[in-house]
Every structure is written in C-alpha cells, then in structure tokens.
C-alpha positions in Angstrom: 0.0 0.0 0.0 1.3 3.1 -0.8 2.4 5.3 2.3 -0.3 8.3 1.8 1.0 12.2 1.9 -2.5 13.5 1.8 -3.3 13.9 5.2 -0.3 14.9 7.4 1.8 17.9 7.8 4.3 17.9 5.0 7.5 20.2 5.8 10.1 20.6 2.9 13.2 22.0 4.3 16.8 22.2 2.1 20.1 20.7 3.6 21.1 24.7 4.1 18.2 25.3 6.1 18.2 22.2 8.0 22.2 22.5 8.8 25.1 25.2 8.7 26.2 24.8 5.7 27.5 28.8 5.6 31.5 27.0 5.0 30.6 24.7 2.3 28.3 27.3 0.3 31.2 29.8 0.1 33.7 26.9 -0.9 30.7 26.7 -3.4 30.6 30.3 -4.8 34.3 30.6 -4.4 35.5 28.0 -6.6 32.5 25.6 -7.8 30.4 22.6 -8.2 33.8 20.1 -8.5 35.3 21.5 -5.4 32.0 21.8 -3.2 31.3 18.3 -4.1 34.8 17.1 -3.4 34.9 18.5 -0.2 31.7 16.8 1.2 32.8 13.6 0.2 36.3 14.1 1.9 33.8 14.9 5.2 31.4 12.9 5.3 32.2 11.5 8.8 32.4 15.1 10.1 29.3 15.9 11.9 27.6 19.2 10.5 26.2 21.5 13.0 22.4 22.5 13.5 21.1 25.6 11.3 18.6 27.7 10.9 15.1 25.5 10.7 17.1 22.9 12.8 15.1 23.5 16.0 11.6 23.9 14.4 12.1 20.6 12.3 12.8 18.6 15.4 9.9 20.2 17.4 7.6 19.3 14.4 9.1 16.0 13.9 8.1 15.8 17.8 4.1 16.2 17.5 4.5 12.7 16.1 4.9 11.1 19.5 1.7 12.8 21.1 -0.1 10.1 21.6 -3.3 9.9 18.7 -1.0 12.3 16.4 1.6 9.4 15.1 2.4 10.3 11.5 0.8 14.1 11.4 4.0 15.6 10.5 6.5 14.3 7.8 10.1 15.9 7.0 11.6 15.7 3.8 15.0 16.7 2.4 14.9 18.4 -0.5 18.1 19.1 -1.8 20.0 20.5 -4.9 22.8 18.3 -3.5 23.7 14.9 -5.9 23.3 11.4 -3.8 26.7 11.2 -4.0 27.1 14.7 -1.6 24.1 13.5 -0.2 25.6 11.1 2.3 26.8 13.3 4.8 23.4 15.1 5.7 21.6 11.8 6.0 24.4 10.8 8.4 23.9 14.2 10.7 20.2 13.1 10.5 21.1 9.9 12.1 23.6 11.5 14.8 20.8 13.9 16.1 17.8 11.3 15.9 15.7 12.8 13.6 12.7 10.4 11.6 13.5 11.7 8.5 13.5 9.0 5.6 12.8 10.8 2.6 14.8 12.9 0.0 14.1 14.6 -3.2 18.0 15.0 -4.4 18.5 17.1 -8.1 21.9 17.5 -8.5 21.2 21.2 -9.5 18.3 21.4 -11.3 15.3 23.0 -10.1 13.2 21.8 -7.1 9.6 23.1 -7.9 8.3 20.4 -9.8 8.5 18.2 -6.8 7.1 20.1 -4.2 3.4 19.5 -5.6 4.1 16.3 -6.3 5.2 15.8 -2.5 2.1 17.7 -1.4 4.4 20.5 0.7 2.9 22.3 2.7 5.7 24.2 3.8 9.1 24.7 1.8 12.3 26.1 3.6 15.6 26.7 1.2 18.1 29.3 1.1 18.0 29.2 -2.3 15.3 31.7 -3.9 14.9 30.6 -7.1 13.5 27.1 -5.8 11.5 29.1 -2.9 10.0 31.8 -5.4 9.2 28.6 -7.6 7.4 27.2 -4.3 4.9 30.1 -4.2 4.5 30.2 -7.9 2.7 27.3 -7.5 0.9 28.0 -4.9 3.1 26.7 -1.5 4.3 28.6 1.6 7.6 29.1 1.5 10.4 31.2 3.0 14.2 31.9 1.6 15.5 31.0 5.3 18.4 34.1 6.6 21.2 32.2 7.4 23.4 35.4 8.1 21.5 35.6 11.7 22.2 34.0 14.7 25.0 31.6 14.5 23.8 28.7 17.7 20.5 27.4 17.9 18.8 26.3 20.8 18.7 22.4 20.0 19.0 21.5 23.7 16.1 19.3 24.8 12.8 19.4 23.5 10.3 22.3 22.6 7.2 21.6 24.3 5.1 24.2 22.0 5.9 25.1 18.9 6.0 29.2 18.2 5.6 30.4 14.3 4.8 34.1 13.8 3.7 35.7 10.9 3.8 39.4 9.2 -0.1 40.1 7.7 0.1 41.8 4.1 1.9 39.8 1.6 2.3 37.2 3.8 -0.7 35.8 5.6 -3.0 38.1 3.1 -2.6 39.4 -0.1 -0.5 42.5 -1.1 -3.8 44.5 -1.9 -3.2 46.9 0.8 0.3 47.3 1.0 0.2 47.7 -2.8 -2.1 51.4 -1.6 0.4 52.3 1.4 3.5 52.1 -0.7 1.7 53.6 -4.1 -0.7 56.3 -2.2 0.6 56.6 2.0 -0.9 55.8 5.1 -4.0 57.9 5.0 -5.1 56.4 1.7 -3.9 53.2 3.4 -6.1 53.3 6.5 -8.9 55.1 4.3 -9.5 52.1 2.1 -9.2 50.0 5.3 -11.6 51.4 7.4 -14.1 51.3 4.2 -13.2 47.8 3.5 -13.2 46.9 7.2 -16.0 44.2 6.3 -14.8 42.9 3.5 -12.1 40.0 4.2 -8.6 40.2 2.6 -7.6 37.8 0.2 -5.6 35.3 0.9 -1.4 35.7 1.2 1.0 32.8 0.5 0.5 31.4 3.6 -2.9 31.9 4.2 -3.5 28.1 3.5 -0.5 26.8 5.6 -2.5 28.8 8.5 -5.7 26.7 7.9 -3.4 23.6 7.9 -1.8 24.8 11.1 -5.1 25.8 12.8 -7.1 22.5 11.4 -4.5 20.4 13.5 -4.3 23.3 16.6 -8.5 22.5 16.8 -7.3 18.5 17.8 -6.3 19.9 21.2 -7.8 21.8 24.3 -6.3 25.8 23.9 -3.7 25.2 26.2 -2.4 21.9 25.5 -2.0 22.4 21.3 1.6 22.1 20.9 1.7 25.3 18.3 0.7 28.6 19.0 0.5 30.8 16.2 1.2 35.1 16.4 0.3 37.6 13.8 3.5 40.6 14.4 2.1 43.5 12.0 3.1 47.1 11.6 -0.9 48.1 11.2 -2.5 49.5 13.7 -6.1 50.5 14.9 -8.0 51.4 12.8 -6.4 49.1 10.1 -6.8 46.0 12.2 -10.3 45.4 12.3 -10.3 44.1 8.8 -7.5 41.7 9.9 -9.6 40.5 12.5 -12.6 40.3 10.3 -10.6 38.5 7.2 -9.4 35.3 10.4 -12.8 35.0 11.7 -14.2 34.6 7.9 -11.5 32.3 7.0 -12.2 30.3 9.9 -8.4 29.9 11.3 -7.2 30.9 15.0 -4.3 33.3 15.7 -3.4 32.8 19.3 -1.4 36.0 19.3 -2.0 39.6 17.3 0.7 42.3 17.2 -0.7 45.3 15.9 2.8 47.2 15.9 2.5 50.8 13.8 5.7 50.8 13.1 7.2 49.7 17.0 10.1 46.9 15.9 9.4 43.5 15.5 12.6 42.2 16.3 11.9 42.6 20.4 8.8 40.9 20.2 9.5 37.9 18.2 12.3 37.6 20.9 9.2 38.1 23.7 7.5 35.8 22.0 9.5 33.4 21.6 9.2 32.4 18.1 10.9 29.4 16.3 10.2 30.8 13.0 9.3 34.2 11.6 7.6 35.0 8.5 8.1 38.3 6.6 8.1 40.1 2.9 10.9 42.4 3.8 14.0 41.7 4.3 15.0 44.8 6.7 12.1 42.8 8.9 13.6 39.4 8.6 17.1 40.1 8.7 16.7 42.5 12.5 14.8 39.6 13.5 17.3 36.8 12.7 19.7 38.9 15.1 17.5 37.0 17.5 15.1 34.1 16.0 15.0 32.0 12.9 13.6 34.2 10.0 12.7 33.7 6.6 11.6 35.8 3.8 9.0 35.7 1.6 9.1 36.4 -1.7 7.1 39.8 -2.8 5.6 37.7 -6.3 2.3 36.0 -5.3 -0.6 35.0 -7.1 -3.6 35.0 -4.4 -5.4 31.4 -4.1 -7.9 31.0 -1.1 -6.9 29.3 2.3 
C-alpha cells in the first residue's frame, strides 16, 4: 500500500536550512560545483552543525509522539545536492535522531516540480529561485536568513511550537500594501476602514494557517503544541479588517501584534518564536539577530486558504 502524503503535515526543508552549511556554500561560490562536491565527500564522517530551521524541524518532527497524532508531520530533504554529496546530511540526520526517511536529491536542477508532487505544505531553502518557484505554484515558502544567529537552541525538547507571521503579503494578499506604498498611510487606513468588512484575500500562507489551525482544533487551547502570532506594523484602525478576514476564514491566531511601526525584532524575541515569517527583508534580517527568520518572496498569485 502506498504510504499516503494526503493527510499529514508535509515540511520541505533544504540541507542549508536544516544545517550550517554557511562554510561549504562559500567553498561553493568561491571555486564551484567540483570542489563543493569534493569536499563533502572528503567529510562525510564530520558531523555538521544544527542551522537555521534545525530547531523547528525537530519540534515538528516531535508532534509525532503525542499520543493519537503518530504520522501528522512528515520531514523531507529536499536538496540540490547529488546522492553522491548527499551522504553526509543523512548521516547528521542519524547522529541527532531525527525520523526523516525521505529525500528529493536534483543534483542542481530546479526543485519546484517536486514540491506538488510531494504535497508541501511548507518549503524552507536558502536558495530563492527554488523558494519563489514554491509560491508560484501555490506553497508557503520562506528563503530562510542564514546570516543571523549563529547557535540554535537544539537542547532538549520544545514543548510548544512558536511560528509568527507578518499580515500583508504574507498571511493576506498585497492588496493593501500595494495602496500604502503607491498612495501613504491615510489612503492606506482610508481604504481600510471602508473595507473593514470585507475580508482580505488570501497571502501565500494563508493556506499553511488553515493547515496549522485544522490540527491546533485536535487539542484543548492550552495543551496544542503550536501557538501561532500575527507581528504586524498596522494598527487601529487598520486592524479590524485583519480580524474580520481570520474570523471569515475560519483559522485561530493565538497572538496579534498590531505594531505601527514599533520593531518587530523585540517581540518575536518576547515571544518566543521558532520561526518568523516576513516580505521584507529589513524585517527578517533584525529579527534573525534573535530568531529564525525567513523571507517571503514579494511575487504572489492569491489562491484562497
């Protein structure tokens, strides 16, 4: 019987995300494919340190021993590496003890293709062609900063998972931010307190919200091992028609930062957050000072959640 993607939690995540790779990419840039790929073959013993997505991978890979939730989440490489460079991830994978058994491995070419086929729901890579590619067709994905911190809290085990979210062009379509870049803020909060009833469409990761929310509703409130946080520059009056757009979609946010213009960076560190979600790179690289970030890219093509 075939083993059945359809229902669970599917997380792509690259070998750059997953590990610090920051060394062997330079060798990379420096002097090319022949040398990269000679040098992870000469290490393939040499255990590679935790990177950026490390910590959320292993905290998702963890819902999978909550009793009743066996199977929800599954973790797959997917990797520009060749299998023959391949072998020294899958050996870190096996030195930390993390159920990961699958691989898509291209030798170069382009990942995209395989991320429907794989049914991803979420796709981390530092590489941006494959990640814009990803939201192309329709998948939440994030071009994960790797420039940030430089240790990752991989001690023990995270007992609730904490991914945060930017609103506009993220979570909802670029509608509005598309009037407060083109127009200012008082045509900005104009057109939102007129449209304050009328939902936003949906953002690249409007759907993986749903996802996360549809499995968040298996738990009592306090015992759901994710807790979700909106961190937004709008403010009142622009966030009733955030509010409004959750509540018609039918998805829980446990947490809402309505900022206007306060820095995120402090409160993703408040809050804790094991992954951040922004358009803007001036948001995501302050916050990687601090927390895992990853940026979205700005080319989106709304679908619902």
């Amino acid at each position: 019987m075939a083993f059945d993607l359809e229902s669970r939690l599917v997380i792509g995540v690259s070998s750059r995300a997953l590990f610090d790779l920051s060394k062997e990419n330079e060798l990379f840039e420096r002097e090319g494919v022949e040398a990269y790929c000679s040098y992870q073959v000469e290490h393939e013993q040499e255990l590679l340190k935790p990177g950026p997505g490390f910590a959320l991978v292993k905290a998702l890979l963890n819902i999978n021993r909550i009793p009743g939730q066996e199977g929800q989440v599954e973790v797959i490489v997917m990797s520009r590496n060749s299998p023959d460079t391949s072998l020294r991830v899958f050996h870190a994978i096996k030195e930390y003890g993390l159920d990961i058994t699958r691989a898509v491995l291209v030798s170069g070419a382009s990942l995209a293709p395989y991320l429907t086929a794989f049914q991803t729901d979420l796709f981390l890579s530092a590489y941006e062609e494959d990640v814009q590619g990803a939201i192309d067709s329709g998948i939440a994905a994030g071009i994960i900063c790797s420039d940030g911190i430089h240790t990752y809290n991989c001690d023990g085990d995270i007992r609730q998972i904490r991914i945060a979210f930017d609103g506009d062009a993220v979570l909802f379509s670029d509608e509005s931010e598309r009037i407060y870049q083109e127009q200012g803020l008082e045509a900005f909060e104009k057109n939102e307190q007129e449209n304050a009833k009328n939902p936003l469409q949906a953002g690249p990761f409007a759907r993986f919200l749903k996802t996360l929310s549809d499995l968040q509703k298996e738990f009592p409130q306090e015992e759901a091992p994710i807790r979700t946080a909106l961190v937004t520059a709008r403010s009142a009056p622009a966030h009733e028609r955030v509010i409004r757009t959750l509540r018609a979609w039918g998805v829980r946010i446990d947490e809402a930062f309505f900022l206007g213009g306060v820095q995120k960076r402090d409160i993703l560190k408040a809050f804790g957050a094991h992954i951040f979600f922004d358009d803007q790179a001036v948001h995501t690289e302050a916050a990687a000072e601090v927390v895992p970030a990853a940026r979205v890219p700005a080319r989106y093509e709304g679908r619902g959640p």
